[in-house]
N, C-alpha and C positions, 0 to 999 in steps of 0.2 A: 651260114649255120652257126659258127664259130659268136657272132655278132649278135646273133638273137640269144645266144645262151647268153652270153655276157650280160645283154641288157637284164632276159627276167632275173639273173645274180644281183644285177645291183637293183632292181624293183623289191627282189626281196626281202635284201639288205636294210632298202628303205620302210618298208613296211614291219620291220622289225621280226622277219624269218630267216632262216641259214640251213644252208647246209650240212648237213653230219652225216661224218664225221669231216672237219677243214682241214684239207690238206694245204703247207705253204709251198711258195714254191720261188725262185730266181728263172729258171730255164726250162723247157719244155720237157727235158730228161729226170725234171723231177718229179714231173704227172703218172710216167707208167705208162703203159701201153693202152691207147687210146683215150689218152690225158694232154690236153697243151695249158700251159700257164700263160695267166692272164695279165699280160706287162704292169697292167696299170693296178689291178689289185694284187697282184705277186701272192693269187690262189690260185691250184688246181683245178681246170672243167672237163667232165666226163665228157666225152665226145661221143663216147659210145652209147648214149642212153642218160637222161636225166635221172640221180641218184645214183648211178652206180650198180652195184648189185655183184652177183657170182656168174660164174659159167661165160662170159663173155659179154662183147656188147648187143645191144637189140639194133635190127636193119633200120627204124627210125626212133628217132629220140619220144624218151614218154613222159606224157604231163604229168605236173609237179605234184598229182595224187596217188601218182603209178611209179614201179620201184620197174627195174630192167631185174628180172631171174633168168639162168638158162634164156637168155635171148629172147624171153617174151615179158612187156609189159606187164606187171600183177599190182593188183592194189598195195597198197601200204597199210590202209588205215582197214581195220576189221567191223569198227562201227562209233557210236555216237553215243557216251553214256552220260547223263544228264545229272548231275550230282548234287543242285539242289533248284528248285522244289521238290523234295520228293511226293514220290505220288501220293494223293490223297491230302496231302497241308494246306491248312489255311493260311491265306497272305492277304498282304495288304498292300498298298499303293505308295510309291513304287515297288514292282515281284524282281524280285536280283535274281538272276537267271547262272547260272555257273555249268559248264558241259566240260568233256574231255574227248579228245581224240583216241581211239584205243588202236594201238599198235600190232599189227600180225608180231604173230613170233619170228625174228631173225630180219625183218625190215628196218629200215634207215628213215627218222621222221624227218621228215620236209615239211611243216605246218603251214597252213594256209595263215595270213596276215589273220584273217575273223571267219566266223562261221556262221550262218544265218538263223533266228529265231522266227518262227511260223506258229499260228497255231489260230484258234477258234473260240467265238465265248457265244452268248445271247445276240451279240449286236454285231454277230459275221465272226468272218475270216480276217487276219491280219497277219501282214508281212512280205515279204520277209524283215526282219528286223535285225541290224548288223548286231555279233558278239564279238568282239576286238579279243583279242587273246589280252591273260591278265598279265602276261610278264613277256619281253621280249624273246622268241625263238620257241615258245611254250607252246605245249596244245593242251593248254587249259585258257576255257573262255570263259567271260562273265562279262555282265551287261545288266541293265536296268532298262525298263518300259512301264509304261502308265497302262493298264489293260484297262479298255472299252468300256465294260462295263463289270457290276459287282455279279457273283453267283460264280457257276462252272465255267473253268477256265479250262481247253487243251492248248498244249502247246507239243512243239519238238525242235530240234537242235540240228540242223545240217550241214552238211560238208558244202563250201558255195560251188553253183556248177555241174550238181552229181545228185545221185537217185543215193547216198551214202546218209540215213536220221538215223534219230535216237529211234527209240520208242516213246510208246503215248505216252504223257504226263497229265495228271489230271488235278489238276485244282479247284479249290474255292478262294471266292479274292473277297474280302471283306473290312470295306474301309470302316466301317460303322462302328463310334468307340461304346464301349460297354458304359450300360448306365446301370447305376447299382443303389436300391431302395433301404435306408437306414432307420430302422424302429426302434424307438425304445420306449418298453411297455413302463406304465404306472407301476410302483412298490404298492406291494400292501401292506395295511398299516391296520394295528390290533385297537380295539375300543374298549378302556378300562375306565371303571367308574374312578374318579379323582384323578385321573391321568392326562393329560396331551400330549400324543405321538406324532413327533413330524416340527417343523417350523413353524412358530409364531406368524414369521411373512404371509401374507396369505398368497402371495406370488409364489412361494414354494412349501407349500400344505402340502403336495404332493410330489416333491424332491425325494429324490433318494437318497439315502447316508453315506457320510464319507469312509464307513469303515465295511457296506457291503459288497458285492458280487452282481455287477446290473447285467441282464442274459440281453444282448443288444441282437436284434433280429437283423441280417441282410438278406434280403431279395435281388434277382438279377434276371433277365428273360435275354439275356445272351448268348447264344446258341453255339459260342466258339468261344466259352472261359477257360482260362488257364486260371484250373483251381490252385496251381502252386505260385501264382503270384497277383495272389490278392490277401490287406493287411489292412489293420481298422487300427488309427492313431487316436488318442483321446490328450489335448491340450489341458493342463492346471492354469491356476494362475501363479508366474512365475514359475522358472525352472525349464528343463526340457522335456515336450512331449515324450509320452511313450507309446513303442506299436506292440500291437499282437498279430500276428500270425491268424488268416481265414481257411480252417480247414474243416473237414467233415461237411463237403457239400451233397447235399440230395435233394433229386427230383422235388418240386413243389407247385401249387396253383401258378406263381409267376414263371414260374421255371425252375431257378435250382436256388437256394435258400442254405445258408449258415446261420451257427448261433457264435458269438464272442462272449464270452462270461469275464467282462471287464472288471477288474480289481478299484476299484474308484480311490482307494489311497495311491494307488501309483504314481502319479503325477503329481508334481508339489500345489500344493490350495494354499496360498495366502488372501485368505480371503473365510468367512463364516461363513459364507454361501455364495455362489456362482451357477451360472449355466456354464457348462464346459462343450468346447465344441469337438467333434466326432468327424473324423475323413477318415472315408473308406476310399482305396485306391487299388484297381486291378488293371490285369491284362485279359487281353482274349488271347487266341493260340496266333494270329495275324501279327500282334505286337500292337495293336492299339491300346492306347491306355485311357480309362476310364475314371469318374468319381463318383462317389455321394457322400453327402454332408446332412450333418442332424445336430443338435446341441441335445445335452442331460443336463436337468437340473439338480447340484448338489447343495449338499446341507450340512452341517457339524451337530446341528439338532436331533437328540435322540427322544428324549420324552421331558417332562415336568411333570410333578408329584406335587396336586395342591392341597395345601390346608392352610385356607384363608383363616386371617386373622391370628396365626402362630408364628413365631420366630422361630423359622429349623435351623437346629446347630449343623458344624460339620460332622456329616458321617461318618461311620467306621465299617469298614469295607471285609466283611467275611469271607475264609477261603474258597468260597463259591461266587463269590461276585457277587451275594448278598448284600445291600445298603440298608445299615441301621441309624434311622435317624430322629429324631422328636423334637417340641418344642411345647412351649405354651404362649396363651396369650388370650385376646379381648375375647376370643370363641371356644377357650377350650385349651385342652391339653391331648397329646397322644405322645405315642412310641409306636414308631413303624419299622417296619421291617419289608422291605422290596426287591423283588429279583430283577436283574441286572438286566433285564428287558422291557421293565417298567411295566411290572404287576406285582397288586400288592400282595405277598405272601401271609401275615398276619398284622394287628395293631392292636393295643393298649389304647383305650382311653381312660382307664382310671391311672394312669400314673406319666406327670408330666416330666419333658426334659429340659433343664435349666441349662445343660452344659454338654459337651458333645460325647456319646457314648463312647465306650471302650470293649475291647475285647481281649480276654485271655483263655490259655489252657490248663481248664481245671481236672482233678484226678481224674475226672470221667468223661473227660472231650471241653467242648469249648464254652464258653462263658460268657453274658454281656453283662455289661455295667453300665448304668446310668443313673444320676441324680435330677431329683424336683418335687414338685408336688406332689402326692400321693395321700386321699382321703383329704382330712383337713389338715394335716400338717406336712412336712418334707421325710424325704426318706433318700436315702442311696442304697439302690437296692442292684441284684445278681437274679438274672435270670436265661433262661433256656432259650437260646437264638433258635433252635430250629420252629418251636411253636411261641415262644412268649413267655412259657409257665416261668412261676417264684421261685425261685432257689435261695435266696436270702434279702431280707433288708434290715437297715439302721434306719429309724426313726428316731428325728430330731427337731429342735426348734432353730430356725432362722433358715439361711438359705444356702446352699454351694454356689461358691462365686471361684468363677473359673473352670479348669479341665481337670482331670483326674488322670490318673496314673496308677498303672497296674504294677505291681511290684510282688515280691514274694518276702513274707513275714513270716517268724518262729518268734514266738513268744511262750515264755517261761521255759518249761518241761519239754515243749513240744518235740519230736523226734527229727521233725520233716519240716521244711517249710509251706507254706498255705500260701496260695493264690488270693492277692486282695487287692481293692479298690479303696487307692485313699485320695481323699476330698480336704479339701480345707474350709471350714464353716464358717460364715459370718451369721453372729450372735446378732439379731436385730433389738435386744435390749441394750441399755445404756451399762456401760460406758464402750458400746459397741465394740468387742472384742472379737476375734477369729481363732478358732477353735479344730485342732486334726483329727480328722474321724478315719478310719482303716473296718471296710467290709470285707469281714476274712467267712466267706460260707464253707466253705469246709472244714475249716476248725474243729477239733475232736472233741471239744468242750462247748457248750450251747453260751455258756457266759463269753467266749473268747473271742463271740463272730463279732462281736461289733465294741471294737476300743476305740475310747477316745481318749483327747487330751488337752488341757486348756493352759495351756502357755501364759495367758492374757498377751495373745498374739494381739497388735495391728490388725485390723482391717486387711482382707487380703485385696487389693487392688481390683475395681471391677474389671472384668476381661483378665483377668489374670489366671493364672493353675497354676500345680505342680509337677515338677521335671523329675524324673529319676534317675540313677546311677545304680542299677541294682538295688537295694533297699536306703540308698539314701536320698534325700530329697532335698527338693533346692525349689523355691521360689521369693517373690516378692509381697512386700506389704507396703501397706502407705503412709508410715511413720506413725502412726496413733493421730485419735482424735483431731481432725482437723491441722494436722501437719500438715507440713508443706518437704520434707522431705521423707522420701522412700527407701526401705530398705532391703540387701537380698538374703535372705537366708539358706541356712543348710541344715540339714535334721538326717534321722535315720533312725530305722525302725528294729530294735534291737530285743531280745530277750524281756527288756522290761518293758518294753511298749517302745513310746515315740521321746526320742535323746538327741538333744542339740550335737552339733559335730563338734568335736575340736576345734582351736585353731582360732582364725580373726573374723568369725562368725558371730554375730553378722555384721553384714558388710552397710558401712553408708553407702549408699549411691545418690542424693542429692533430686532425687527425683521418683517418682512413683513409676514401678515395675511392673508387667505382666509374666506370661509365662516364659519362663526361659530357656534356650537353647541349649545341649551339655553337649560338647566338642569332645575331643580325645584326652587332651590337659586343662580345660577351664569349660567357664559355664557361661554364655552371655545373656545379659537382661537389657531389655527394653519393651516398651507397650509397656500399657496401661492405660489408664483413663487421662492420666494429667503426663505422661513422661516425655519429655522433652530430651532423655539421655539416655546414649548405648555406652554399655559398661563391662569388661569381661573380669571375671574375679576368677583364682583359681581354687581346686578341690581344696586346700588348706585354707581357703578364705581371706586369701591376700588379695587386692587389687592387681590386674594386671594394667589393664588401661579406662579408662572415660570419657569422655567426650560430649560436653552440651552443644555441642556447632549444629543443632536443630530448631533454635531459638526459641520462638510463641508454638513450633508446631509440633502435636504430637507424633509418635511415632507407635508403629504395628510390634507384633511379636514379630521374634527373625527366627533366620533360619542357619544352617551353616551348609555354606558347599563347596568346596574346596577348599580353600585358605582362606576366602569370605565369609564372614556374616551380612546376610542382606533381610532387608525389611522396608517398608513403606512409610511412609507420612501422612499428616493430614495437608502438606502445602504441596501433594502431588508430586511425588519422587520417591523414586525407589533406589536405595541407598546400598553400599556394596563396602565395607571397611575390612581393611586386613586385621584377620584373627593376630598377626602377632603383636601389632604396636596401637589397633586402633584407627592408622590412617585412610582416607577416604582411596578407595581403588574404583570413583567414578557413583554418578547418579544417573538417575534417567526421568525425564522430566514423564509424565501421565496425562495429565489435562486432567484428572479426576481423584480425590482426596482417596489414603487408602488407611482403612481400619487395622486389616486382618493381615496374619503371614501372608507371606507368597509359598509357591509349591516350588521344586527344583521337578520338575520332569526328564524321563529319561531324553537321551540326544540332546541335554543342553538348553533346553527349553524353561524357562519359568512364566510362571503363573500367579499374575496379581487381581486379587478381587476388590474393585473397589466399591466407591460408594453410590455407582452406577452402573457398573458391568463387569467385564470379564478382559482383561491385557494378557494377551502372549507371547511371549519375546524369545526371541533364538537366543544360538550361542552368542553373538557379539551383540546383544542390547539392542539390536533391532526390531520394532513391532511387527511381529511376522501376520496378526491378524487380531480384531475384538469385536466384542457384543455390547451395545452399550440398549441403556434406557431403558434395565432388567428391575429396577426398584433399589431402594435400600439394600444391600447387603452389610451391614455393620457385625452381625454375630457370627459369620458363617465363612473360614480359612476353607480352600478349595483343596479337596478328597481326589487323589488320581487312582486308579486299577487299569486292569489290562483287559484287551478285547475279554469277551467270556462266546464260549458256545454253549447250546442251551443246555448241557447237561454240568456246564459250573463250571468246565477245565480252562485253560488259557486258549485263547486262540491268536495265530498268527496276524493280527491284523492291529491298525493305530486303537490304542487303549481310550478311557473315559474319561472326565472331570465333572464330580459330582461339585455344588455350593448352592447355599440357599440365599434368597432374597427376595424381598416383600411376601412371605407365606406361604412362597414355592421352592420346591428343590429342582434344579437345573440338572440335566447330563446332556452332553456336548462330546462330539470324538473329536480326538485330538490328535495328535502327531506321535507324541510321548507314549513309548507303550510303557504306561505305569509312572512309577516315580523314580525318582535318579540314587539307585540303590549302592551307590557310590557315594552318594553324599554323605558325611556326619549325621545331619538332622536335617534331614531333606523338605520337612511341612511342618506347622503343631502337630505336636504331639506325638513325630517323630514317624512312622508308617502308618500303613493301612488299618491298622486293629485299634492305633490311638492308644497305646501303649504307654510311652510319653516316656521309655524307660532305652538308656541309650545304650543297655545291657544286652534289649532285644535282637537277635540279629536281622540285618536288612536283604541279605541275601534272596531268604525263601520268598519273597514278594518282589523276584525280578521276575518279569515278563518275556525276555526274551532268556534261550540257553545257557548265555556266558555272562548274563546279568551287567552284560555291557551297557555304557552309554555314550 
């Protein structure tokens, strides 16, 4: 007897059970009464009964699932609780099986080495099937089995040897990974007379925009979805995808159905248009994991505004997201005005635009400015942005050459300053002189709206205007008659009219000027028709620095953004020199010649139009994306605003860039929400109203909260 316990001690040993509690032991006096110790393993063996127990030993020994009490045999274990699947779970292949031994109260566990799994599907009966305990001495089992077939599954958990199960467990086993249907419906797209809404490509006529909200439909006929873990990724081009979250699922024809209302700027786009690809990825309640895949066609194309055969200037962007813009040309003349979803709100065709409008705020709300033809001679005229109506003009002979600048005048008496729009004239009689005209419509006096003043200025350089500093002004001329050098001047608009500044004005600059940039301490010049040199002079009219290192090429109006002055070429480069000395801080080659400024956009972004398209470049001068083979743009510096929702306010989403070319005006979303209201002089003419006055502040035209960029 002594012999056969010992043996099942070391089978159990081996199988990874024990006894408890282990008594040690050297001599058979340390067992107790009806206890001997076992030489070779120097433990304790009940002699009295297998386990142990109270009240004595039992008259024969009890197997290793029966406890000796009071001298009779009693179970140990009280049942069989099966701890996972629970009942009712879907599973998949392989089902892990986990049970536990449960212990009467005041018994001593003896575990069986494994416990058997049994149980039943469609395709029979099976088992038993071994559960190995999951840790040595433990009466916790787990196991794994492939189950027969898919559908209901029973199973149970038994003691081996003994009428001692769990109870039923009932499952579903389902290997089948979920498939999942991704829609994404057409945008609709509005139909305005003189409009195109949508992409040029005819491959993406029916893209959605990069600054909308696309409602991406998923379908699934999965019968076992774990709605909390399924997520729909949308890949850019460049950068890291982004996920969203699938929730709000409900019953549908395929089964159960969500919508994802994808943000389409999320994901960085370097690129003007792409198909972006779509992975939806879920589970079901089994843990299979499932896909669908879809692509969306996106687009940076918002609309275009024709009128063939006009050159539109750059517009000027209304606190509503208004674009006022005009031109003239072989078919005509207008003045439009457009909401910011590309419908046209009213248009002028008796009075053309030569130069890019403006906007200020006059005693009774806002104000537009623009100059050109009007009846048969020229006028710069003030009129009512919300309908069009006249509120003031000067009529004159010859033409405005360049931009204009809103500034505030007091002349003579006046109490108050007036809101005005001043121009610089080129006289197209001989000895062809340019002449300052100031449209002051508010003016208390009817003689006072419209002063001018004849200098026997220069010729103001074509493409050129004037900059402001509060009421003083600053631009370029192009030496008189047939000169060959250019000069920059300073004026201001005082009590008596229009008065040269102080100081070493004007200034030679050796070259012919456009409109010019006014920084914090100095003003830079460059552009114009013949300029071949960037030049900064300061408010007293001293030179600060010059630079001809642009040889045969011309160069664009600049801009200032940061410690830079930057601006374009005609040999395809865009140029970057330090505001303090002048020194080149870097070019960047184009492939395409460039007229016009560039824009600073907010995040770092700038924006060159050239003489074929559209460049936009991040923060380190990399081409982040373009449009090319848009026509001509030579007259037309690129207009940035912020998203608009449709009742005018800002909305959180990447902003616009309005520019014309070949007789259309362009709007494209961009990255930039608005302009980089950080910068000095971020575009011509300095912000969104076209102001061109570096007095105006830039703040109220940031798009996002903290006017960050």
């Amino acid at each position: 007897m002594r012999k056969a316990i010992v043996g099942g001690v070391v089978a159990a040993l081996m199988t990874g059970c024990n006894f408890s509690p282990v008594r040690r032991c050297t001599t058979d006096g340390d067992c107790g009464v009806g206890g001997d110790c076992d030489e070779g393993l120097k433990i304790c063996i009940d002699q009295s009964g297998s386990g142990g127990g109270s009240g004595g030993g039992c008259p024969t020994a009890c197997p290793a699932y029966e406890e000796c009490v009071d001298r009779v045999c009693q179970p140990r274990y009280a049942g069989v609780e099966v701890l996972s699947p629970a009942n009712g779970a879907v599973v998949s292949d392989p089902v892990v099986v986990r049970a536990r031994l449960v212990l009467h109260v005041g018994r001593t566990h003896y575990p069986p080495g494994s416990c058997e799994l049994t149980g039943s599907s469609s395709a029979g009966a099976f088992g038993p099937v071994e559960l190995p305990q999951a840790d040595a001495g433990s009466a916790i089992y787990e196991g794994t089995f492939s189950p027969p077939a898919e559908g209901t599954l029973e199973l149970r958990v038994g003691y081996p040897g003994t009428t001692l199960t769990s109870e039923r467990v009932v499952v579903t086993v389902d290997r089948t990974r979920p498939a999942f249907q991704v829609t994404v419906p057409a945008p609709g797209r509005p139909s305005e007379p003189s409009f195109r809404h949508g992409d040029p490509d005819a491959g993406f006529a029916s893209a959605w925009r990069r600054d909308e909200v696309a409602p991406i439909q998923i379908s699934t006929a999965e019968p076992h979805l774990d709605e909390s873990r399924v997520a729909l990724t949308l890949s850019g081009v460049g950068g890291a995808p982004v996920t969203w979250p699938v929730r709000n699922w409900s019953p549908c024809d395929a089964g159960r159905c969500a919508r994802v209302d994808v943000e389409l700027w999320r994901p960085e786009m370097r690129a003007v248009r792409a198909r972006l690809p779509i992975s939806v990825t879920g589970f079901d309640l089994a843990g299979n994991e499932g896909q669908g895949q879809a692509t969306i066609p996106v687009t940076r194309w918002k609309w275009t505004f024709e009128a063939p055969g006009m050159v539109l200037h750059m517009p000027a962007i209304g606190p509503d997201g208004t674009v006022y813009t005009g031109g003239e040309g072989s078919s005509g003349r207008g003045l439009f005005a457009i909401a910011p979803s590309g419908r046209l709100v009213w248009s002028r065709t008796d009075a053309g635009v030569s130069t890019s409008p403006a906007l200020g705020m006059g005693p009774t709300g806002l104000v537009l400015f623009a100059g050109g033809r009007s009846g048969a001679g020229t006028s710069l005229y003030a009129l009512d942005p919300s309908d069009g109506t006249l509120l003031g003009e000067c009529a004159f002979s010859g033409g405005v050459s360049g931009t204009l600048a809103v500034v505030p005048t007091r002349y003579g008496t006046e109490a108050s300053a007036s809101l005005s729009a001043v121009a610089l004239v080129n006289d197209p009689n001989p000895p062809l002189m340019g002449h300052l005209l100031a449209l002051r419509p508010f003016a208390s006096q009817q003689i006072n709206r419209c002063l001018s003043h004849n200098p026997q200025l220069p010729w103001m350089t074509p493409g050129g205007g004037i900059s402001a500093r509060g009421s003083e002004l600053y631009f370029g001329t192009n030496g008189g008659t047939g000169g060959a050098d250019g000069r920059g001047h300073g004026w201001r608009f005082g009590p008596s009219g229009f008065e040269p500044l102080d100081g070493g004005w004007p200034v030679d600059l050796g070259a012919h000027v456009g409109t010019p940039a006014v920084s914090d301490d100095r003003i830079v010049f460059s552009g114009g028709s013949l300029s071949r040199t960037v030049a900064a002079v300061r408010f007293d009219g001293t030179l600060a620095w010059r630079e001809h290192a642009l040889g045969e090429s011309r160069a664009s109006n600049p801009v200032v953004v940061g410690e830079q002055a930057v601006f374009g070429d005609q040999s395809q480069n865009v140029h970057r020199r330090w505001m303090s000395d002048g020194g080149s801080a870097g070019a960047t080659a184009t492939g395409s010649q460039i007229f016009t400024a560039p824009a600073a956009g907010e995040g770092g972004y700038t924006f060159v139009v050239t003489s074929t398209g559209l460049l936009v470049y991040d923060r380190q001068s990399s081409l982040a994306w373009s449009e090319q083979d848009l026509g001509r743009s030579d007259y037309s510096s690129p207009a940035l605003d912020c998203a608009r929702e449709p009742d005018g306010g800002i909305a959180d989403r990447p902003g616009v860039i309005y520019f014309g070319a070949d007789g259309k005006l362009h709007a494209l979303v961009v990255d930039s929400r608005g302009l980089d209201v950080t910068a000095r002089w971020p575009k011509l003419q300095r912000d969104p109203w076209n102001t061109a006055n570096a007095q105006a502040p830039l703040a109220p035209f940031a798009c996002r909260p903290d006017g960050g960029s």
